[in-house]
MOPAC internal coordinates of N, CA, C and O (Angstrom, degrees):
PM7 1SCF
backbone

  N    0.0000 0     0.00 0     0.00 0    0    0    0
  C    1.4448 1     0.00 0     0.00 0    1    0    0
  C    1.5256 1   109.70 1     0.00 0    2    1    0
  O    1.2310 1   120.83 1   -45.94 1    3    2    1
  N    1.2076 1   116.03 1   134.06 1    3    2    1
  C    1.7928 1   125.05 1   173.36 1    5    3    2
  C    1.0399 1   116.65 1   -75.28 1    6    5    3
  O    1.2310 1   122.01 1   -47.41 1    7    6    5
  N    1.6326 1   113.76 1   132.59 1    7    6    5
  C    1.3771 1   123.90 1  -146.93 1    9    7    6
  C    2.1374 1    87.25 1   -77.11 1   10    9    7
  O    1.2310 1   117.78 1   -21.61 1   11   10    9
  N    1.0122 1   121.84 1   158.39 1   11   10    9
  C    1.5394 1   121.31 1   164.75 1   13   11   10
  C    1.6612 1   111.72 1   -76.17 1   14   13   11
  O    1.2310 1   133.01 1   -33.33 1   15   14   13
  N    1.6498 1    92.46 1   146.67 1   15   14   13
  C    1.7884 1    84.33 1   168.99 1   17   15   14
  C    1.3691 1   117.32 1    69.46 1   18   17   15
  O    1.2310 1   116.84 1   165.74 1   19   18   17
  N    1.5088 1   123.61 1   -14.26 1   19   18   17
  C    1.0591 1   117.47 1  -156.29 1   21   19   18
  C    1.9843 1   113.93 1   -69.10 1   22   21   19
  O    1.2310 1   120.97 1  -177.11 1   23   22   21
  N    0.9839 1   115.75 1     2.89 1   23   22   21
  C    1.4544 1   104.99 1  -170.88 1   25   23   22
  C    1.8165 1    92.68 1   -98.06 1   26   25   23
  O    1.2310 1   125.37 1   137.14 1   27   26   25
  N    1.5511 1   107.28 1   -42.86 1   27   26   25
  C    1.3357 1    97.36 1   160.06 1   29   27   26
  C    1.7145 1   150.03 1   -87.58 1   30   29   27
  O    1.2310 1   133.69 1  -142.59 1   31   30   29
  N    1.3537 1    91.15 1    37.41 1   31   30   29
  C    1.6848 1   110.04 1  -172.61 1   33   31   30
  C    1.8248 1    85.44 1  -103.39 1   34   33   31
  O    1.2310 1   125.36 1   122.30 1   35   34   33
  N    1.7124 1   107.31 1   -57.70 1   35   34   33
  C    1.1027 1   106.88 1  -165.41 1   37   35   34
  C    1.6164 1   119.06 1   -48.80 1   38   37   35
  O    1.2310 1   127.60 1   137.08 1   39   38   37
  N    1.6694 1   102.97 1   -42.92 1   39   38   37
  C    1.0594 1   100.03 1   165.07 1   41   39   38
  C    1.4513 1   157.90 1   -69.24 1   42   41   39
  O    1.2310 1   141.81 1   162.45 1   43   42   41
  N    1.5528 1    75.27 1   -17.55 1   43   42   41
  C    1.7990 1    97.55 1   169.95 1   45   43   42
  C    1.6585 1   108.55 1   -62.52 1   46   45   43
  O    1.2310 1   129.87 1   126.67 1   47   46   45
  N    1.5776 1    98.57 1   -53.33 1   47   46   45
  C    1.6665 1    99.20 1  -168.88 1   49   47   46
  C    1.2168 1   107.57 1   -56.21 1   50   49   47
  O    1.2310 1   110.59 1   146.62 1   51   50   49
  N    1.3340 1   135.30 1   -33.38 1   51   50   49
  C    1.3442 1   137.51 1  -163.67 1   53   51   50
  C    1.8631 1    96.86 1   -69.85 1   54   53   51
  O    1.2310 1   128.58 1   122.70 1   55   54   53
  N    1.4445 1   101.08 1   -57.30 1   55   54   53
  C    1.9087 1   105.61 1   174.03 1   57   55   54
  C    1.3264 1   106.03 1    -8.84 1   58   57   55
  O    1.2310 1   130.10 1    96.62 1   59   58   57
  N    2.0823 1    98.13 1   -83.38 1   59   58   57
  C    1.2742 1   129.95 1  -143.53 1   61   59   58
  C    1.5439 1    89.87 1   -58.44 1   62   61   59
  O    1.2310 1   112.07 1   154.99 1   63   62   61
  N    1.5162 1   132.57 1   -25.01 1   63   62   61
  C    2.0305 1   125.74 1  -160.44 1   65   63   62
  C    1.5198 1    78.26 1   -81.94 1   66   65   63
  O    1.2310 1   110.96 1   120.22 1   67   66   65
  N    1.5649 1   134.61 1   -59.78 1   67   66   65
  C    1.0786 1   136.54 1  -142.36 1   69   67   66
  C    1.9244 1   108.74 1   -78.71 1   70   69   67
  O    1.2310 1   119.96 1   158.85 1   71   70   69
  N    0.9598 1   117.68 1   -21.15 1   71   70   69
  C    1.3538 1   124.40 1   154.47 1   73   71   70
  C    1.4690 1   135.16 1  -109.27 1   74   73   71
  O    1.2310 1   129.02 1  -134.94 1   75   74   73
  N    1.6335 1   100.22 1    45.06 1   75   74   73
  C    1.3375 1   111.19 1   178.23 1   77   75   74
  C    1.4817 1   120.06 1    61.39 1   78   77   75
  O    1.2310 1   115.47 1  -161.62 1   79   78   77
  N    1.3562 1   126.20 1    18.38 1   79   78   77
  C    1.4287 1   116.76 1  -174.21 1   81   79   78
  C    1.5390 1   118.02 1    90.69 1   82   81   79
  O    1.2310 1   113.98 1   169.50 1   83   82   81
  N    1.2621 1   129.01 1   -10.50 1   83   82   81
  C    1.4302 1   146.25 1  -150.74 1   85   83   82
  C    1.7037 1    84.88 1  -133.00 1   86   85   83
  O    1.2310 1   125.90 1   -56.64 1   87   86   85
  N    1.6754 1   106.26 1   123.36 1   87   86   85
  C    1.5875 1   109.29 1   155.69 1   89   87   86
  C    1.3051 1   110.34 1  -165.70 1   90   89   87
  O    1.2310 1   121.93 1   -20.47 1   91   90   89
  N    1.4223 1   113.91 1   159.53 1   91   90   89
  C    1.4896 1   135.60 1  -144.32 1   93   91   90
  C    1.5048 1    91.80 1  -100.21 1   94   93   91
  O    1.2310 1   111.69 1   -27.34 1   95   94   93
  N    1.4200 1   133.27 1   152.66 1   95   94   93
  C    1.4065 1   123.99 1   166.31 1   97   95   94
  C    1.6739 1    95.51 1   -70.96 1   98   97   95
  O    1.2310 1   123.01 1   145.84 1   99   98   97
  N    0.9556 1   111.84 1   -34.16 1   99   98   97
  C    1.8238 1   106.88 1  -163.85 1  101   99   98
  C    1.7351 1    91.26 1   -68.79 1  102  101   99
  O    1.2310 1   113.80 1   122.59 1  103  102  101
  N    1.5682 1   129.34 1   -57.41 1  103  102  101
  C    1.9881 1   127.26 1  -174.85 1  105  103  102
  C    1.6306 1    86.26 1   -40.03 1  106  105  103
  O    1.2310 1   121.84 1   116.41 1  107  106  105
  N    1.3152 1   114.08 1   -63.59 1  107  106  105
  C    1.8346 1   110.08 1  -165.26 1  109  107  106
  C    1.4732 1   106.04 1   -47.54 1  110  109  107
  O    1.2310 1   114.34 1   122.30 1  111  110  109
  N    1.0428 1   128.32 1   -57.70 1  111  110  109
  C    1.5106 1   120.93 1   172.42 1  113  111  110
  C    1.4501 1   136.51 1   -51.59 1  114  113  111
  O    1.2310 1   130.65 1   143.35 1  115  114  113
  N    1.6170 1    97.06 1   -36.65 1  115  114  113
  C    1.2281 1   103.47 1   179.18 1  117  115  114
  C    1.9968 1   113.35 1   -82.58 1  118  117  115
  O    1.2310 1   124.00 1   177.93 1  119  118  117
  N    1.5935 1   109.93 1    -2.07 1  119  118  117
  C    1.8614 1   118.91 1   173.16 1  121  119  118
  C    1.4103 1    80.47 1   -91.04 1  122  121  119
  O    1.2310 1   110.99 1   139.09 1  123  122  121
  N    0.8684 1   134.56 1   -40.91 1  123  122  121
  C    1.7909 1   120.03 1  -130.09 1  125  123  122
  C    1.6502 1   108.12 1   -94.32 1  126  125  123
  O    1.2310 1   125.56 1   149.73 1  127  126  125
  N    2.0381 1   106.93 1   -30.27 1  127  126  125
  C    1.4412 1   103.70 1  -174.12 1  129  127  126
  C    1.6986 1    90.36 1  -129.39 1  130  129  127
  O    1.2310 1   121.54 1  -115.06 1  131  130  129
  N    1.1159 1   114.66 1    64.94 1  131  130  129
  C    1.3655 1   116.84 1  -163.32 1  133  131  130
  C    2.1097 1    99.05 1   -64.17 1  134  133  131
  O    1.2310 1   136.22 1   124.54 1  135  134  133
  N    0.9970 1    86.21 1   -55.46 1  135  134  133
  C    1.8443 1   103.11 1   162.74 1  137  135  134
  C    1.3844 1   119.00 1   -20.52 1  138  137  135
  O    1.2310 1   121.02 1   101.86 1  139  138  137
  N    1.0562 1   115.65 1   -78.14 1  139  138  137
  C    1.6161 1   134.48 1   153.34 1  141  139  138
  C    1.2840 1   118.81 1   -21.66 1  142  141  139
  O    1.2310 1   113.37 1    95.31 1  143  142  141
  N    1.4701 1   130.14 1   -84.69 1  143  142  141
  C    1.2030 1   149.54 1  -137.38 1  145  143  142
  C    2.1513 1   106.23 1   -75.45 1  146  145  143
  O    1.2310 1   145.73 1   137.35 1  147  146  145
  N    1.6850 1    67.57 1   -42.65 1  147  146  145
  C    1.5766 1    91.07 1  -168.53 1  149  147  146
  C    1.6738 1   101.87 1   -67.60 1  150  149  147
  O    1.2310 1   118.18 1   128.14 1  151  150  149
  N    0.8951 1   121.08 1   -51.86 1  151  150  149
  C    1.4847 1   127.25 1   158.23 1  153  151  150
  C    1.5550 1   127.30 1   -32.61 1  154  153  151
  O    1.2310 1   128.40 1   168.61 1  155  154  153
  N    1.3357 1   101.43 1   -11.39 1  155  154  153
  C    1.8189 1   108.11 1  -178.63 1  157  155  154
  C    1.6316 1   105.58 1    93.05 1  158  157  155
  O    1.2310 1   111.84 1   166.21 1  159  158  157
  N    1.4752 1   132.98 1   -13.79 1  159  158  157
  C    1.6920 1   109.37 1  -167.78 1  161  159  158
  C    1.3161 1    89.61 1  -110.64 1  162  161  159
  O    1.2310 1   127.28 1    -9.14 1  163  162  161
  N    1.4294 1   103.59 1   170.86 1  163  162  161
  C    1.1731 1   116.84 1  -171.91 1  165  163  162
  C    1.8596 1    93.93 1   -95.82 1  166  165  163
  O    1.2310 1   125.55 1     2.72 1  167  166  165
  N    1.5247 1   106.95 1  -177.28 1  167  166  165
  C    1.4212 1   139.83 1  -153.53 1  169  167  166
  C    1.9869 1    79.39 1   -92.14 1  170  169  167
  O    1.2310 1   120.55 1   -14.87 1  171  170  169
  N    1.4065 1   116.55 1   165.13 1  171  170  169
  C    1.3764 1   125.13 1  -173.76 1  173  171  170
  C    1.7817 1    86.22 1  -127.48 1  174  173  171
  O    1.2310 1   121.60 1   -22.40 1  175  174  173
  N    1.5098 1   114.55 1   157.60 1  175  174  173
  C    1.3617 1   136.91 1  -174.81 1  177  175  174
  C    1.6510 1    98.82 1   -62.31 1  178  177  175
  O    1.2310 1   103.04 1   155.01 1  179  178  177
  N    0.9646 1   148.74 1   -24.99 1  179  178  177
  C    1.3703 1   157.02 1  -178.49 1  181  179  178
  C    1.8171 1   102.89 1   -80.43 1  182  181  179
  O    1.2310 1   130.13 1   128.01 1  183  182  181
  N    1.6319 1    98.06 1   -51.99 1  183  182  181
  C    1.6496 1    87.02 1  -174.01 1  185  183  182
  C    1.5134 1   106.69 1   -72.98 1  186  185  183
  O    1.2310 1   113.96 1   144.67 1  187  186  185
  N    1.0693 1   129.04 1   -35.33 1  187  186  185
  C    1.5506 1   140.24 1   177.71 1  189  187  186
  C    1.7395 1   101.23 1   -59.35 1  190  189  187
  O    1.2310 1   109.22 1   154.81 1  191  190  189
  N    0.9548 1   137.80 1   -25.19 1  191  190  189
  C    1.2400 1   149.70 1  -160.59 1  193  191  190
  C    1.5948 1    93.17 1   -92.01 1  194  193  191
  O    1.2310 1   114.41 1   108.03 1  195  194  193
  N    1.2211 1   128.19 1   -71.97 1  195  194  193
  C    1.1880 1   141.26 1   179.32 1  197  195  194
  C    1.6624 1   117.79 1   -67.72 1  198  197  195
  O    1.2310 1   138.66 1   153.34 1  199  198  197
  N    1.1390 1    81.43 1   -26.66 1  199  198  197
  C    2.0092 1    88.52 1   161.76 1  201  199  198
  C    1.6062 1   109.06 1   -90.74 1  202  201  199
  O    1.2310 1   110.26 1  -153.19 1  203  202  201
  N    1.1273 1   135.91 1    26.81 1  203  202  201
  C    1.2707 1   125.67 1  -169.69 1  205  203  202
  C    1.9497 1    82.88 1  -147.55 1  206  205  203
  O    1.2310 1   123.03 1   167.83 1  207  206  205
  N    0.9543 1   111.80 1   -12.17 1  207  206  205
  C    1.8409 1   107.60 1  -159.73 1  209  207  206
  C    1.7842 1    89.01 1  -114.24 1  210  209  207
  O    1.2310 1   109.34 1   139.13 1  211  210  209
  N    1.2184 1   137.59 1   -40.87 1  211  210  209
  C    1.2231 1   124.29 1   121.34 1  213  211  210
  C    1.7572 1   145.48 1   -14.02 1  214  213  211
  O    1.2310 1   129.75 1   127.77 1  215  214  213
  N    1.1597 1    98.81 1   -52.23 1  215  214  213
  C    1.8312 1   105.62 1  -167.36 1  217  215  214
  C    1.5346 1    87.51 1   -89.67 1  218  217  215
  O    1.2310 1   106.04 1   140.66 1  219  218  217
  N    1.3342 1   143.53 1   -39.34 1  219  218  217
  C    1.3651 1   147.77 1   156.89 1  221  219  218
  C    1.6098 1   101.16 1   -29.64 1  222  221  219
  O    1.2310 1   126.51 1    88.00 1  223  222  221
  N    1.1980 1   105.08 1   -92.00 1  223  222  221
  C    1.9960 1   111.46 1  -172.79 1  225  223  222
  C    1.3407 1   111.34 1   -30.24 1  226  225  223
  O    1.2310 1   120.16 1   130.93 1  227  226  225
  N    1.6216 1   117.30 1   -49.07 1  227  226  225
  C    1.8787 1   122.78 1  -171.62 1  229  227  226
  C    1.4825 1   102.92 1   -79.94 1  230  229  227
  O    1.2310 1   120.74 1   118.83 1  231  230  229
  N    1.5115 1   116.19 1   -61.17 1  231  230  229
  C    1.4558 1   119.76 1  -167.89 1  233  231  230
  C    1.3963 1   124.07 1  -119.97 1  234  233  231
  O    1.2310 1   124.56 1    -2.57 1  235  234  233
  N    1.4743 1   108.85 1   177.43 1  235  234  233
  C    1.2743 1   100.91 1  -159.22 1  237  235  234
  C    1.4542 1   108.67 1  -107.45 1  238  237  235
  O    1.2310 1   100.67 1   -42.35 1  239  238  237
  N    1.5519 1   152.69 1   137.65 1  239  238  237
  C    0.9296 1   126.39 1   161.51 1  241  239  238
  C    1.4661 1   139.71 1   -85.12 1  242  241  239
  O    1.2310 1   123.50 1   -32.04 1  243  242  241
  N    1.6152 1   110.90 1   147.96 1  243  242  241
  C    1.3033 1   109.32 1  -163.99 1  245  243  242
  C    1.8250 1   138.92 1   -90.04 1  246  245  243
  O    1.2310 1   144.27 1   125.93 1  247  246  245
  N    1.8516 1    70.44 1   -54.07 1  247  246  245
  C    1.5530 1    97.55 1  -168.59 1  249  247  246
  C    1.2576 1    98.97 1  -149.36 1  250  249  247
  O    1.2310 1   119.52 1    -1.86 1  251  250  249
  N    1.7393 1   118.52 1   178.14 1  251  250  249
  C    1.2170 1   114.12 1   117.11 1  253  251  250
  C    1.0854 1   148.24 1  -130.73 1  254  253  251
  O    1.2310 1   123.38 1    -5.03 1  255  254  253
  N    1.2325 1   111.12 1   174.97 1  255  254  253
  C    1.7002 1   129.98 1  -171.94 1  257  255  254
  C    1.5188 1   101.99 1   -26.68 1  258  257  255
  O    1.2310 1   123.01 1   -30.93 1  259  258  257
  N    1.3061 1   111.84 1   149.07 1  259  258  257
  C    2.0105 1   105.23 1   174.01 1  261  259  258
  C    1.7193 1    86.73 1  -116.21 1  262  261  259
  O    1.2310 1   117.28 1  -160.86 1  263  262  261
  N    1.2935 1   122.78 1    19.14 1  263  262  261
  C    1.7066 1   101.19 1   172.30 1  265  263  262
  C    1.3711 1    89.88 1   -97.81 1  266  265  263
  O    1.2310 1   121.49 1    -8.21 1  267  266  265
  N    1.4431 1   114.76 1   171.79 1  267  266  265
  C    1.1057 1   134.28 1   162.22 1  269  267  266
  C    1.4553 1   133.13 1  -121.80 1  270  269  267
  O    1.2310 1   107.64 1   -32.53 1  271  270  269
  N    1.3509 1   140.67 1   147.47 1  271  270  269
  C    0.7804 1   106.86 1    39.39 1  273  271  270
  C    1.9714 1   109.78 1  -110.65 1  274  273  271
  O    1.2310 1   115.72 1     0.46 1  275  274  273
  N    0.9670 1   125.73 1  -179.54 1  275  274  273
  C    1.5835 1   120.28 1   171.63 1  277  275  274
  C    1.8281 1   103.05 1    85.74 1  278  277  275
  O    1.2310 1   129.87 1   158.50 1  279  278  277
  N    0.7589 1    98.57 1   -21.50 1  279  278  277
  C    1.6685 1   116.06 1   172.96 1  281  279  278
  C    1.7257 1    97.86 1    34.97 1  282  281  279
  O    1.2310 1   122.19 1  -109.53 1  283  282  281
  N    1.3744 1   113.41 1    70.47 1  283  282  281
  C    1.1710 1   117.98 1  -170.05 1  285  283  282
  C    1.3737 1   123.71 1   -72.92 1  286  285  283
  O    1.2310 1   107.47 1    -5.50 1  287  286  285
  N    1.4395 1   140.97 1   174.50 1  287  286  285
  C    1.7184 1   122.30 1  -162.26 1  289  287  286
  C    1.4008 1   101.83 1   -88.56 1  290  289  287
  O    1.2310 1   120.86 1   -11.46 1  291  290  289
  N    1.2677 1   115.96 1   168.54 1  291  290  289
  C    1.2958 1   126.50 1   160.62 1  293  291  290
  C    1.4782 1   106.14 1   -98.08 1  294  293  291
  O    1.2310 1   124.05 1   -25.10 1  295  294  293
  N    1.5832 1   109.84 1   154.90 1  295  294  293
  C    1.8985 1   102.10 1  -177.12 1  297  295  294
  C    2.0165 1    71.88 1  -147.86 1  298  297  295
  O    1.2310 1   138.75 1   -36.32 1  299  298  297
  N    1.7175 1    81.26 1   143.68 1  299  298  297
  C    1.7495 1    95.88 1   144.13 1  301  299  298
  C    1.2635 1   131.46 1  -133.68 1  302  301  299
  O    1.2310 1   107.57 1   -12.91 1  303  302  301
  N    1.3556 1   140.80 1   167.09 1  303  302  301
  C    1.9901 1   123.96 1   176.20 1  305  303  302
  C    1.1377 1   115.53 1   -49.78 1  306  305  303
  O    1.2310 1   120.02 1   -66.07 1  307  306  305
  N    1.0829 1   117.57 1   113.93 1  307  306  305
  C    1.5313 1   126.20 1   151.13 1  309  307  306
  C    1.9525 1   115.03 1   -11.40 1  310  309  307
  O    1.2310 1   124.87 1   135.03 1  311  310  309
  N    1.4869 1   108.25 1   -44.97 1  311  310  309
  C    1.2693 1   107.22 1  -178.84 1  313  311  310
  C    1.3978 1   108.99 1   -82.02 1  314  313  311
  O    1.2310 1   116.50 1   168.73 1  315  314  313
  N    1.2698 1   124.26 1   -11.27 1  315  314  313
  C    2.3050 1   124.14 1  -179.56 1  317  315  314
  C    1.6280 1    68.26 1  -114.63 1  318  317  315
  O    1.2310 1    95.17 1   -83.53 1  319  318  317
  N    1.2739 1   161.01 1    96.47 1  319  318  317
  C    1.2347 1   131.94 1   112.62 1  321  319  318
  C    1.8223 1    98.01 1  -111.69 1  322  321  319
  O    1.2310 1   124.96 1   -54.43 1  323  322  321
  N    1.5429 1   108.09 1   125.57 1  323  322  321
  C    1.1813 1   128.38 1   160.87 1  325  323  322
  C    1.2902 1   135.21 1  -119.68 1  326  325  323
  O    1.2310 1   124.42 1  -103.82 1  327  326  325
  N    1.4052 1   109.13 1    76.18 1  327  326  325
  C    1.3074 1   115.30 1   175.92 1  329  327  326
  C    1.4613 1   117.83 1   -92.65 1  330  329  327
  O    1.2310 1   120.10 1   180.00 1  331  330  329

C-alpha cells in the first residue's frame, strides 16, 4: 500500500533541515507547490488541506508567526521538538 502524502512529507522534511528546524506554513507551501505559486495563483483549499495533513505527520506545531498578514503557524520536526 502507498504511503499518503508521501512526495510531500519528503519534501517537507527536507524544508524543516533547510530552515534550521523552524518553518512557516506559507516556506512549506511555497517548497512543496513551487509550480503553482511561481505562476502567480494561489494554492486551492484541498492543496492547503493536504499541506497541513502532511506538516501534522513530519512536524510539530508550535506557535504562531508574529508577521502578518495570515499570521501563518510555525511547525518544527517531531524528532528536535522539545517541549
Amino acid at each position: 500500500m502507498q504511503k499518503r502524502n508521501s512526495r510531500l512529507k519528503t519534501a517537507i522534511r527536507r524544508a524543516v533541515a533547510e530552515h534550521s528546524g523552524r518553518l512557516t506554513t506559507a516556506d512549506a507551501a511555497a517548497i512543496t507547490y513551487p509550480h503553482i505559486l511561481e505562476a502567480g495563483k494561489k494554492l486551492n483549499k484541498c492543496q492547503y488541506y493536504y499541506l497541513r495533513c502532511a506538516l501534522a505527520e513530519v512536524a510539530e506545531r508550535v506557535a504562531r508567526s508574529a508577521d502578518p498578514p495570515g499570521r501563518p503557524w510555525l511547525w518544527i520536526a517531531k524528532s528536535d521538538s522539545r517541549l
